[in-house]
N, C-alpha and C positions, 0 to 999 in steps of 0.2 A: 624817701618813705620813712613813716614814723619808724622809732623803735620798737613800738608798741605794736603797730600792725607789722612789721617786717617776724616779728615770730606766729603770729597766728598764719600767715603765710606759709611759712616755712614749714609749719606742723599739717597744715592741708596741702603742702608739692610730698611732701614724707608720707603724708595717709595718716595720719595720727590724727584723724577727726576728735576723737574724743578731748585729747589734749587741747586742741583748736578751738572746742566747744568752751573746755573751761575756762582758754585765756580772754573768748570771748566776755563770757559771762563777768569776770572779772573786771572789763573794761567797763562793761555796762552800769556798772553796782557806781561807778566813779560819780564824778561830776561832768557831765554836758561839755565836749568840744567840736572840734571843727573833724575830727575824727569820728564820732559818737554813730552816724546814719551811717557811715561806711563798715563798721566795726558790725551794727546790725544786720547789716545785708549779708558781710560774711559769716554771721552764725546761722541766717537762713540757708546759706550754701552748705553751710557745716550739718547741719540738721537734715540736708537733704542726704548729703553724704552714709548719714548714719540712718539711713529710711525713714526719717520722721518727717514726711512728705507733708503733711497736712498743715501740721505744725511749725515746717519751713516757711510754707508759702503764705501761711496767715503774718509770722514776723518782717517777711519781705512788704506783705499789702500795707502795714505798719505808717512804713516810712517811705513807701514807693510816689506817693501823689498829692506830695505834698509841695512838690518844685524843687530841682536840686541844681545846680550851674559846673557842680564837681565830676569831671570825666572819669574819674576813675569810679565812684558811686557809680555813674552812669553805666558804665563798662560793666562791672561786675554785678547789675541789676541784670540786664541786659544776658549773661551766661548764664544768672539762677532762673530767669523766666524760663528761656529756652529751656534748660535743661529739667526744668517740671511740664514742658510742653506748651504753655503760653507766654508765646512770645508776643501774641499780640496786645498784654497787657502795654508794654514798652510805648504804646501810641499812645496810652493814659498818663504813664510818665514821663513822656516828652510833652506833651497838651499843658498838664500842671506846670510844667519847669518853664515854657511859653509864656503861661500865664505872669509866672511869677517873675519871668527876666524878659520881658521883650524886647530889650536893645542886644541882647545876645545871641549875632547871627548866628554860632555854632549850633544853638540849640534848634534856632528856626529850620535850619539845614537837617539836623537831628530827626526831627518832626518829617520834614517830607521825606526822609528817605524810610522812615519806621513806614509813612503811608504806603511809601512805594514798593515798601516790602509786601504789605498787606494787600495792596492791592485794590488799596480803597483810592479812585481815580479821582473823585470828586473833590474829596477832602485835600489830596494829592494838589489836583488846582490849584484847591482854596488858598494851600500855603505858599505853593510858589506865588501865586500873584502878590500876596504880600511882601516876600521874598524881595521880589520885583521891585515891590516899590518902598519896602525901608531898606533894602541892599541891593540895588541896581549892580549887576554884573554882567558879562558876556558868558560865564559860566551857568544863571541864573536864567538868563534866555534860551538855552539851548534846553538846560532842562525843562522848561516849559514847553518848547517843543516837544522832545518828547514824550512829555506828559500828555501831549495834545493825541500825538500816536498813539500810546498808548489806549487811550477811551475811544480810538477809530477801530484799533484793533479788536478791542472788548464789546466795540457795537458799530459794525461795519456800515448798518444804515441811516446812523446819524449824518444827514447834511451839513448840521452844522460844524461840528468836529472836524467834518472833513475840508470844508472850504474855509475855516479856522487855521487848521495846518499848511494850507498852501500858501495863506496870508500870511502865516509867522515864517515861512522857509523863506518865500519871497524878503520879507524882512529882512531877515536875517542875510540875505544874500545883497543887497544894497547897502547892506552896512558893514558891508566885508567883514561879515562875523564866520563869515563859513571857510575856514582856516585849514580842516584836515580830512583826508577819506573818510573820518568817522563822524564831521559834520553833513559831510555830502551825504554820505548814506541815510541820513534822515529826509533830506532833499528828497532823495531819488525812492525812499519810501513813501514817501507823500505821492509822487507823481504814478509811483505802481499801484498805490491802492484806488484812484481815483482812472486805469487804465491810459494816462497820457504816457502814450510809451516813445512818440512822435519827440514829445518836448521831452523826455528822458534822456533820449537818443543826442539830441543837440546839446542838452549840457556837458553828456559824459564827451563828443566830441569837441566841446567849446574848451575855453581857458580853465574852468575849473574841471574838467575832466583830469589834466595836470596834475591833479591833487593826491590820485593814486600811483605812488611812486615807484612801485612794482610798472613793469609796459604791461609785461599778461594780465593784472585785474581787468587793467581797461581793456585791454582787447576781448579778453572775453565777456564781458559786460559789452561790447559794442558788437560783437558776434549777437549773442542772445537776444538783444533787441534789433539786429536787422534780421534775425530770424523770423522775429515775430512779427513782424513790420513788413513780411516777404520780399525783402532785399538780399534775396538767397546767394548772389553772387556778390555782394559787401560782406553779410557773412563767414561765407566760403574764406575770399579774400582775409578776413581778420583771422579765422581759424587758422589758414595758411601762414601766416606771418606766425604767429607762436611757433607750429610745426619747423620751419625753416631756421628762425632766428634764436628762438629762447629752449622751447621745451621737445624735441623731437619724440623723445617717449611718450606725453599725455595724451592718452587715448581717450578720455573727454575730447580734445577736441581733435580726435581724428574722426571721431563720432560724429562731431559738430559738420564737419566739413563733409562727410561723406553727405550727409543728410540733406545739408544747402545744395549738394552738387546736383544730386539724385532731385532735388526739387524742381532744377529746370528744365528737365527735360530734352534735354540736349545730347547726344549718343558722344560729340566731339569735348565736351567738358568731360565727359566718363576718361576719357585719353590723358587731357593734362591732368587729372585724377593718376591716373596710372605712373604719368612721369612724373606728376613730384614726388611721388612713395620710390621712387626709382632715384630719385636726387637727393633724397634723404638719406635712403640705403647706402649712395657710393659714399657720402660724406662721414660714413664711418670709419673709424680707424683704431687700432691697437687691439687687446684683445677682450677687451668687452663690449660685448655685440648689446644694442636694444631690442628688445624683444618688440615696440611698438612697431617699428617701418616694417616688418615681417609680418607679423598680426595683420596690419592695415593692408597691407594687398590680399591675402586672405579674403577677409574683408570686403574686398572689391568683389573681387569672384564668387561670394558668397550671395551678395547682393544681386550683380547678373542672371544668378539663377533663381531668385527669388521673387525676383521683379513683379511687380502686380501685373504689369503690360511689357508683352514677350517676353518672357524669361525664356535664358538660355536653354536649350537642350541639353537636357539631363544627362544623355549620353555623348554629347557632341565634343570638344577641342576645349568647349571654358571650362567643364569639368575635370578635364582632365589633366589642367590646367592647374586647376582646385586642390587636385589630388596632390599636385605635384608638390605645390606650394607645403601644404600639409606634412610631405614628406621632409622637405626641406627646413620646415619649424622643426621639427621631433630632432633633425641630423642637428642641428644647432642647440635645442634647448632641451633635447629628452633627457635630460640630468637634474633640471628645475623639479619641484614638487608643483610649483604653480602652473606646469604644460597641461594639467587635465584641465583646470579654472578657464586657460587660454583656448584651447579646443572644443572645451565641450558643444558649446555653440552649433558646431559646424559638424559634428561627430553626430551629435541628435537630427540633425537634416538627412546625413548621410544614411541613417537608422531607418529613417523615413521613408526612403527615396529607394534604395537597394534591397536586392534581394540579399537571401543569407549569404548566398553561395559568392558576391558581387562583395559585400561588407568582409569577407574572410580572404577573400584575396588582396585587399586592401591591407586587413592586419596581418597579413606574408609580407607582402612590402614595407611596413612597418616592423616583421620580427627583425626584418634582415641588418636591421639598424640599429641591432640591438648586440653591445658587446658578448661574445661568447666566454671571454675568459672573465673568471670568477675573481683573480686576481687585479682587477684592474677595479679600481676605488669607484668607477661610474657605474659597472655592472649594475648594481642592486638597484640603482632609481634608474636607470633603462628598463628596467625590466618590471620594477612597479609602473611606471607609467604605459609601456605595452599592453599589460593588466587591465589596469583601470580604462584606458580605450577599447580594450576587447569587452572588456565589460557594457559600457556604454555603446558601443555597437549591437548590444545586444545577443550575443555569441555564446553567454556564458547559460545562459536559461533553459538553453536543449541539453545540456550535459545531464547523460546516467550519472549515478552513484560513483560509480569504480572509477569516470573519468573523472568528478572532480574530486575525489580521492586522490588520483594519478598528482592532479597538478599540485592540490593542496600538500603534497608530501613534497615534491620539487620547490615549491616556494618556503616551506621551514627549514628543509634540508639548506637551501640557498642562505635563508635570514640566519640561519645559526652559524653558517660558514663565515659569513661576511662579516655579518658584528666582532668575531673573533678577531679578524683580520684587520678588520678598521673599527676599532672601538670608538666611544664619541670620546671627544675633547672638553665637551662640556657638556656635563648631566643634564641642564636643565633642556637640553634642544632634545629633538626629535631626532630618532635615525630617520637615515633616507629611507631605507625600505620600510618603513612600518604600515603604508599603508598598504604592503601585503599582506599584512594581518588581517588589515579589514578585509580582503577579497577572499580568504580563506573562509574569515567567518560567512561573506554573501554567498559563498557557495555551497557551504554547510548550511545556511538558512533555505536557501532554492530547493535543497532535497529536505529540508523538512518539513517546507509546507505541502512535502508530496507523499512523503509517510508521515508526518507528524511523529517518529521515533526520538523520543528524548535525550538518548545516546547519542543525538546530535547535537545538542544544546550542550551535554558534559565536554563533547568534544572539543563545541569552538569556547566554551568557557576555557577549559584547560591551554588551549591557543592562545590565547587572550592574556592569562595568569604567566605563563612562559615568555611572550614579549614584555610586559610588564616589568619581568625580574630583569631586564633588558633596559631596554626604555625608560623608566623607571616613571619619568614624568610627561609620558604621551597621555592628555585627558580622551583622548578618543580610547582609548582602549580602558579605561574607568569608565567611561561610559555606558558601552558597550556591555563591559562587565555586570554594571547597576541593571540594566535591565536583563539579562541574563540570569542573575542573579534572583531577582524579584520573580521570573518567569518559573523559576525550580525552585522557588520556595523559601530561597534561604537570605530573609530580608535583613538579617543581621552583616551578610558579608555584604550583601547588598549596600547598607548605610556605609560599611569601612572602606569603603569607593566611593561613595557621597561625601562621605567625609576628608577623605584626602585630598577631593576636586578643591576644597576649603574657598568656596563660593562665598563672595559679601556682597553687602551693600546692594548697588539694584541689582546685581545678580539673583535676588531673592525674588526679583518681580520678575525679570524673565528666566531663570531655570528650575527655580522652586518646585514648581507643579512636577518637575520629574517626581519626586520624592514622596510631598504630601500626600496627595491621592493615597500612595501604598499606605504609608505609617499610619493612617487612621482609619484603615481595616486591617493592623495586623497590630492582635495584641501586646507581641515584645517588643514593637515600635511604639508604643504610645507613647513613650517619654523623649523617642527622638520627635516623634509631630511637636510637643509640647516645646520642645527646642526650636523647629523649627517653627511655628508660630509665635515665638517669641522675637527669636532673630527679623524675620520680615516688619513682625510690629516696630518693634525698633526702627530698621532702616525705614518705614511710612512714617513715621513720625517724625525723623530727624530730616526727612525731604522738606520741612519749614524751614532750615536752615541752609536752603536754598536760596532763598529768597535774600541772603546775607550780600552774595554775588550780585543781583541785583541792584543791593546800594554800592556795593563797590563799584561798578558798573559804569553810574551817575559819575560816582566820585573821581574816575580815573579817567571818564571820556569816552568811555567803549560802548558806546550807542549803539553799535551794532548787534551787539550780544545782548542785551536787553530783554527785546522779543523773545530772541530765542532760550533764553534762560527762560523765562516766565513760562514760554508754552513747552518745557522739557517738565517744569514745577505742574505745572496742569494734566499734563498728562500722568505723570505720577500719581498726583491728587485724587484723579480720574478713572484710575490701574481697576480694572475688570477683576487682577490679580488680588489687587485690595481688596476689593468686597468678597472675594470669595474667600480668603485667608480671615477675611473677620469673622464672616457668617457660620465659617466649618470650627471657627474656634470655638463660638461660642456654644456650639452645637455636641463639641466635644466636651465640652467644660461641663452641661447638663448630664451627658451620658455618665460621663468618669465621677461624678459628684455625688452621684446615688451607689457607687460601687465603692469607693471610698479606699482603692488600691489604683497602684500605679507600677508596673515591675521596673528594675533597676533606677527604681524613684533614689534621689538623694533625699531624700526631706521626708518627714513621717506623715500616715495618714491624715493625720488631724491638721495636719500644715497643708498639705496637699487639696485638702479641703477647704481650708482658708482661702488658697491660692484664687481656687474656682470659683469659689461663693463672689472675693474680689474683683476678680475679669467680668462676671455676669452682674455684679451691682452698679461699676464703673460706665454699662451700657447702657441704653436708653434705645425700644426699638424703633424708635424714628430713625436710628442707624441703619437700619434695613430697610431702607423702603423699598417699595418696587413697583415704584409709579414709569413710567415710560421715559418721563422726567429724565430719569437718574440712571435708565438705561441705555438711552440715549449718547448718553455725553460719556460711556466706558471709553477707555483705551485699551486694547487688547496689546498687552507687551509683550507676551510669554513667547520665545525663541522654540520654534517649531523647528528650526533647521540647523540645531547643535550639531547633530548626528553629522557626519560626513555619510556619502552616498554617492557610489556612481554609478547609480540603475539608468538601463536606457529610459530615457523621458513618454514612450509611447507606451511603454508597456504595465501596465500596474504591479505593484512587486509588494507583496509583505511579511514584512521580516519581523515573524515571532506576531500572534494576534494577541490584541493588547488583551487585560484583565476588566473587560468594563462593566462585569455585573458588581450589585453591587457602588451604582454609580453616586458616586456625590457630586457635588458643583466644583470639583478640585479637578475633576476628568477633564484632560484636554484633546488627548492621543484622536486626531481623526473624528473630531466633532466639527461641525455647522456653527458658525453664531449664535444663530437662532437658538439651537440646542442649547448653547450653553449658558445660554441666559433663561430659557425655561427652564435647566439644573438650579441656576442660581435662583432663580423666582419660587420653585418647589421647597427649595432647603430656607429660602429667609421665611415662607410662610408656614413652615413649620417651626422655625426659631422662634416665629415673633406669638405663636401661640402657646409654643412652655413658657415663656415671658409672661403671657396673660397668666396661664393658670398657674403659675408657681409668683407670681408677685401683689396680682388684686385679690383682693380679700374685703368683700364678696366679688367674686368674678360679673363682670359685666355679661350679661348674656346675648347681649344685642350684638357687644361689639365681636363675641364670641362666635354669634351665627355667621356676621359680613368673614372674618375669617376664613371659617369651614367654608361658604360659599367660593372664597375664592381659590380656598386649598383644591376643594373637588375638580372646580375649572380646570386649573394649573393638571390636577394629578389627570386628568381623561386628557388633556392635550398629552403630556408627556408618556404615556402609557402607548398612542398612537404611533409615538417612532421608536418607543424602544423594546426591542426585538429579545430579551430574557424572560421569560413565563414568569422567573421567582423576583423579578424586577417589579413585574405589576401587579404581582399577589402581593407585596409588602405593602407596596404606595397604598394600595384600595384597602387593605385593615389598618393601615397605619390612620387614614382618612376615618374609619368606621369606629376606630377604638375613641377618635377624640365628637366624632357624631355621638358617642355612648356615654361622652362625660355631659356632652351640651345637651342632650335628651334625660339625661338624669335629673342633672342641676335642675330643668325646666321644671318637670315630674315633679319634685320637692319643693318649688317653686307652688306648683301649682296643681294639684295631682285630675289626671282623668282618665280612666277605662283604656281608649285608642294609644296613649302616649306609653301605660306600661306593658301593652301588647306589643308595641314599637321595639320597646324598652327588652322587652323577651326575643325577639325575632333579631335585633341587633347581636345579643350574646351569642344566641346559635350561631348564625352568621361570622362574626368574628370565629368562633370558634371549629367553625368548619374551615375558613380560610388562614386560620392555623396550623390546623391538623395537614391541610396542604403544604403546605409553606414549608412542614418540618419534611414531611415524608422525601420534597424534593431534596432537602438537605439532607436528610439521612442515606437516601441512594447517591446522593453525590460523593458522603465521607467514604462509603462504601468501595465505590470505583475509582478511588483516588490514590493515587501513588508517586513517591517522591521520583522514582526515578523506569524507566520503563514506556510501553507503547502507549501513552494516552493522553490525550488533552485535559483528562482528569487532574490537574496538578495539586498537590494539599493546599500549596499558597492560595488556590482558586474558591477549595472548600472552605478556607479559614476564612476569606475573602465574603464569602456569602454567609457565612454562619455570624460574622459580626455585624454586616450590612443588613442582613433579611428576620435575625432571631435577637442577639443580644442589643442592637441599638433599638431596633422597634418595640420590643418588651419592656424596654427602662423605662421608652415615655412612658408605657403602661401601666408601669407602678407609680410614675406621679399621676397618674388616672384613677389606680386603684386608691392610694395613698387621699387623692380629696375626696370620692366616694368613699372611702370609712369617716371620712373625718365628719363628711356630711350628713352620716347617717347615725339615728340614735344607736347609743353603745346597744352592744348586746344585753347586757342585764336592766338596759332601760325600761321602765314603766310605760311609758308613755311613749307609745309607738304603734303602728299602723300597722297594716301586715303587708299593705304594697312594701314598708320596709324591710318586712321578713324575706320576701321576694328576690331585691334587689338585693340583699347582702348574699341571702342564699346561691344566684345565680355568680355574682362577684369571685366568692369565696370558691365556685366549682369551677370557675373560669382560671384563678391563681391557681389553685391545686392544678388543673390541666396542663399550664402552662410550665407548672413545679415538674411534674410528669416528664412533658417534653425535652425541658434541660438536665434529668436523671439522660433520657432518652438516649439522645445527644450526644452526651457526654460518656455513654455506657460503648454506644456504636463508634467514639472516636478510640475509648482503651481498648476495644477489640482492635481497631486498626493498627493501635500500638505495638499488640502482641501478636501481628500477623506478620511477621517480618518485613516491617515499611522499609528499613533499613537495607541498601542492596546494596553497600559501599563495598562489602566483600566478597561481592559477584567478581566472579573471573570475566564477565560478562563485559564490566565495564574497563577493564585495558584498554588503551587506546588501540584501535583497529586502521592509527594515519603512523605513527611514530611513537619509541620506548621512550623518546624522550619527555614527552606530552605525559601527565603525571596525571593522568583521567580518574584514577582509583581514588588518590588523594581526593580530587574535587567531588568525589562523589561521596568519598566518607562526609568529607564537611556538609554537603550541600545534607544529606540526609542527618547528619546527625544538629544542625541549626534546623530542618522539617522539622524534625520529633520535637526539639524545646518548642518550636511558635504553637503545636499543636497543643503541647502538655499544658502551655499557657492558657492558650483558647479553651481545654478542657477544666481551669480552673476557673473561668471566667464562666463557664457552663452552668460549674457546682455552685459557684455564688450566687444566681440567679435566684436558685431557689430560696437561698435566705431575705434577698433581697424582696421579693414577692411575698413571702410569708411576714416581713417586716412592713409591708405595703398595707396590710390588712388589719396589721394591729397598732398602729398608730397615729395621732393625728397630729403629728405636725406638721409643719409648712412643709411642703415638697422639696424645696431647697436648702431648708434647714433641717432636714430628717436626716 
């Protein structure tokens, strides 16, 4: 490396961009070398460094397509693209570089793999065939095959593509180019996609079946397809030989084999079933047992009685049989955490099948199995998994109050015993008992879905907080806490458990929705949302750099992964999660942008406003569309089943009911699909119309009306299932406030008699389903309380008072905001009196609404000074154990209430400025 660039290097691995910059610039001033375009591209990196994005990527376009042969140019194009987000310019700079070197395979190779990244098939071809024929290779052929896959994959009903690939595998096989399992496997994708599962079968058992050097691939690959081929007893057979020879423990295929067996039909196969699990069993030895051969007769007997055609007697010898087996799993492995994983199966049958009184005799047989001394290092996880099966038997859901008090004290007293006594060896694991915690908390949830007493929720939080100082890094107990947390209000402790989970990357797509939903109805969260819609854009954006694997892929031979890399990129691309994380951002960015505060903002308002103005210019609402198209092809990521649970499977169980008034397209908790695409369909078409009226100037009214038509649509379907009164009074004036700006526009358009009759009857209208809207909110702040009997929670009132007043009301000052602008000034000459009308009515409608937010705001400082505060209730001491620090959680949780409220109540008083600034000026709504 030059000496010249080995220091601008060195100043950008150090951070010293600015230095970077200069020695750049320095270079540049010289005379013209062989250095001179490499030297460019690094002060486009450098300039991006130093945020002068614009200004980067224009010095990068410079020198990018002009044809370059130098890898390291190429390289370092290649990081600045990506890292401004267009990586797919690189197909432009590899095309020129083509152009300019064509005897240079490297670049040619270059070129299809940028295609392959992108994804463009066609182009893809184009190059290999060339490929092909100025550098004939056997590496060169295969990627054409796959190339060939790929555009079967992409359009499954192309004939030609597909009887194209059978032709080039065939080839390819004749000319002994298919050398490794990873050529095969293209083979043997060709033949699956075209269903020859016949000829599949015979290659993988022919000479190059050989090819997979592991025995278990092929046998399980030759299992699968005499499965499907209903050569149920070749399968069997092949499952059998893994079992025996290689893998005794893979319960894949003891799965495999039960299934083949069970498909014959035969009662005398069900036997040598039983004795090879029985010759498995003996051939064990020393002291580590598999839990598979165990399981797998379970298994059996599970089956017997399940049978679609004569299943055993429920009461009779094979259950009891079942039982036995069952018992003899728990004497062997009830020390494991993974025995609930392994049972539940057969525990949810048994749920089914018995009475209470049948399932409790069952878990006696099971206590007696259970170590009594406290000293002995297994107690604590014998005793959690007795739990969690009495659970799941269902046992636990008739208990009074006092009894699951009774236990809940016997299980902390236990957890605090043992931790002592066997503390962990290493922080980062789990103790064994902790998921006695959870069972504490399901049984403190059970009685409060049956008082709904709050003093239950402090409790199992304080449970929760006490293992934690334990456990230290159990995320199910942060979990747990986050929504606890969020349920009593106090979204702050809430985030400091969000936070520590310290979630990346796709974690963003599938766990995010815990979080967001809250933080963008809770005003001292709004700068964690704005974090957290930062982070997720991030990781969607850098999922292009997926597609890097991909050429690796090619490069290294690993055809197999290919596919599945691509359609892991698709799905991503495709994330349900994505669209709704862009749609609520931008929706937020409108809101926050006319209020022009942000609490624990690092950055000043006027930057904070820059921010927004940037995110909402950067978009384009073709980003939102919401054609069937694009609904279509979601992938729904989002992990529903973090939580650990072991509720019996028969019985519905709900622990803590969500917050769903209030709802934006960020709600997941116990929605429909359906649902949640007409969330998401509601919220883009109201995004894509503050887009209209905050960006065209004259607003288009046609395209203004198709809009409203299709908001109205949207808002009566959605109104239809969701069950909040202040949920469908918002939608219908949120709907009526923007009918009030398209009926105005018109009117000034074009004025007639019936339109400002319309025009008057709308105001009213709004303004009565205002005055509703508040009164519900005003008796909600009224009956709400941090801690105490009521479903009333503050987080619920903050929750609806920013969903149902302060978000709806902003659009409305960009409503009000182009109705002044529209209408002649006051001291104008030259004006109508329809105009005196319309500013008249305007001007009484902001005042009402000015009103409302004194209102509001007045009814939450009574709340303030009515003793919301009950953290020094004697009341709240723990009623399970003195060690449970309940007072504590309840100081906190009330004294984080009072901040989110005190916040919401400044968010009140701003309103009104906001609104009276809506009337008297005319600038752009975005730029106000």
């Amino acid at each position: 490396m030059s000496n010249k660039l080995s220091g601008i290097y060195s100043a950008l691995d150090s951070g010293n961009n600015k230095q970077a910059l200069k020695l750049c610039n320095a270079l540049l001033t010289k005379k013209k070398d062989e250095n001179t375009y490499i030297v460019k591209v690094l002060k486009a990196i450098t300039l991006f460094k130093l945020g002068e994005n614009e200004e980067a990527i224009k010095c990068a376009d410079e020198i990018a397509f002009i044809g370059h042969y130098n890898q390291t140019l190429l390289s370092n194009l290649n990081y600045f693209y990506k890292s401004v987000h267009q990586g797919y310019k690189m197909t432009k700079v590899y095309e020129a570089s083509v152009k300019a070197y064509p005897k240079n395979e490297h670049l040619s190779e270059g070129l299809f793999l940028e295609y392959a990244k992108v994804r463009d098939y066609k182009q893809q071809q184009q190059i290999i065939l060339d490929l092909q024929k100025n550098f004939p290779s056997h590496q060169h052929s295969l990627w054409y095959l796959m190339t060939i896959i790929s555009m079967v994959h992409d359009n499954p009903s192309s004939p030609l593509f597909v009887g194209l690939s059978q032709k080039l595998a065939e080839k390819l096989v004749e000319e002994g180019k298919i050398k490794t399992s990873e050529h095969l496997h293209m083979y043997e994708t060709v033949l699956d996609i075209q269903g020859k599962t016949s000829e599949h079968l015979n290659i993988i058992k022919g000479k190059l079946g050989e090819l997979y050097s592991v025995p278990t691939e092929r046998l399980k690959i030759l299992g699968d397809l005499n499965q499907k081929l209903g050569n149920h007893q070749e399968a069997a057979n092949n499952y059998s030989e893994i079992l025996t020879k290689y893998e005794p423990d893979e319960w894949s295929c003891y799965m495999g084999y039960f299934d083949n067996i069970w498909s014959l039909n035969d009662i005398s196969k069900i036997d040598d079933a039983k004795q090879l699990i029985q010759n498995i069993q003996s051939q064990q030895t020393g002291k580590h047992l598999l839990r598979g051969p165990l399981l797998a007769e379970i298994e059996i007997y599970y089956r017997l009685l399940t049978a679609a055609t004569n299943p055993a007697n429920i009461d009779g010898p094979v259950f009891n049989k079942f039982i036995e087996l069952i018992l003899n799993y728990f004497t062997k492995f009830g020390t494991k955490p993974v025995l609930y994983s392994d049972l539940k199966k057969y525990l949810a049958f048994i749920e089914t099948k018995k009475s209470i009184e049948q399932r409790k005799q069952i878990m006696e047989l099971i206590n007696k199995l259970v170590s009594l001394d406290k000293d002995d290092i297994n107690h604590i996880s014998q005793l959690s998994n007795y739990h969690k099966l009495n659970r799941v038997l269902g046992l636990q859901l008739e208990m009074s109050l006092e009894e699951s008090i009774k236990i809940i004290k016997e299980i902390v007293e236990e957890y605090q015993y043992n931790t002592k006594k066997f503390p962990l060896a290493i922080e980062s694991e789990r103790y064994p008992g902790d998921d006695l915690i959870l069972i504490c908390h399901f049984l403190l949830m059970d009685q409060y879905e049956k008082t709904k007493q709050f003093s239950l929720l402090l409790e199992s939080t304080a449970i929760f907080e006490f293992a934690r100082s334990i456990s230290t890094k159990n995320y199910q107990f942060k979990l747990y806490l986050l929504s606890l947390y969020f349920e009593l209000g106090a979204h702050q402790l809430a985030y400091d458990h969000f936070k520590s989970l310290s979630i990346k990357n796709i974690q963003w797509d599938t766990l995010g929705h815990l979080v967001t939903d809250q933080f963008v109805r809770e005003p001292t969260c709004f700068t964690y949302a704005i974090n957290a819609f930062e982070k997720s854009a991030k990781f969607y954006n850098e999922n292009q750099s997926t597609a890097d694997y991909v050429a690796a892929c090619y490069q290294n031979g690993c055809y197999s992964k290919i596919t599945e890399i691509q359609k892991f990129q698709v799905k991503v691309a495709n994330s349900f999660q994505k669209s709704v994380y862009e749609t609520e951002r931008q929706l937020f960015n409108f809101m926050l942008i006319r209020h022009k505060k942000l609490p624990n903002a690092t950055f000043t308002a006027s930057q904070f406003v820059e921010i927004c103005k940037s995110q909402i210019s950067s978009t384009q609402p073709i980003d939102f569309d919401c054609s069937n198209e694009v609904f279509n092809a979601f992938s729904f990521n989002h992990d529903s089943t973090v939580f650990d649970k072991f509720n019996p499977t028969s019985t519905a169980i709900k622990q803590i009911e969500k917050q769903t008034q209030g709802i934006t397209s960020l709600h997941f908790e116990n929605t429909e699909k359906s649902t949640l695409l007409l969330q998401l369909t509601y919220r883009r078409q109201l995004l894509n119309i503050l887009y209209l009226i905050s960006t065209q100037s004259p607003i288009d009214l046609n395209q203004f009306n198709q809009l409203l038509i299709s908001l109205e649509s949207t808002t009566t379907q959605l109104n239809s299932i969701i069950s909040h009164k202040i949920d469908n009074l918002t939608s219908i004036s949120t709907l009526n406030n923007f009918k009030l700006l398209n009926l105005i526009l018109s009117l000034l358009k074009e004025y007639n008699d019936e339109k400002l009759t319309q025009v008057k009857e709308l105001f009213q209208l709004i303004n009565n389903e205002i005055n509703e809207i508040v009164k519900v909110l005003g008796d909600n702040i009224r009956e709400s309380v941090v801690l105490g009997n009521s479903m009333n929670s503050t987080s619920r009132s903050s929750r609806m008072v920013v969903s149902s007043f302060i978000e709806p009301i902003t659009w409305f000052s960009f409503i009000a905001l182009l109705v002044n602008s529209a209408l002649p000034g006051k001291r104008a000459k030259k004006k109508e009196e329809y105009h005196t009308i319309i500013r008249t009515e305007l001007e009484s409608l902001v005042k009402q609404l000015s009103d409302h937010s004194s209102n509001l705001s007045n009814i939450i400082n009574e709340k303030l000074l009515s003793k919301l505060s009950l953290s020094d209730d004697n009341n709240n001491k723990s009623t399970i154990l003195e060690i449970l620090n309940t007072q504590t959680v309840a100081k906190n949780v009330s004294e984080r209430s009072i901040k989110s409220i005190t916040e919401l109540q400044e968010y009140l008083n701003s309103m009104k400025i906001l609104l009276t600034f809506s009337i008297n000026n005319t600038n752009n709504p975005t730029s106000a």
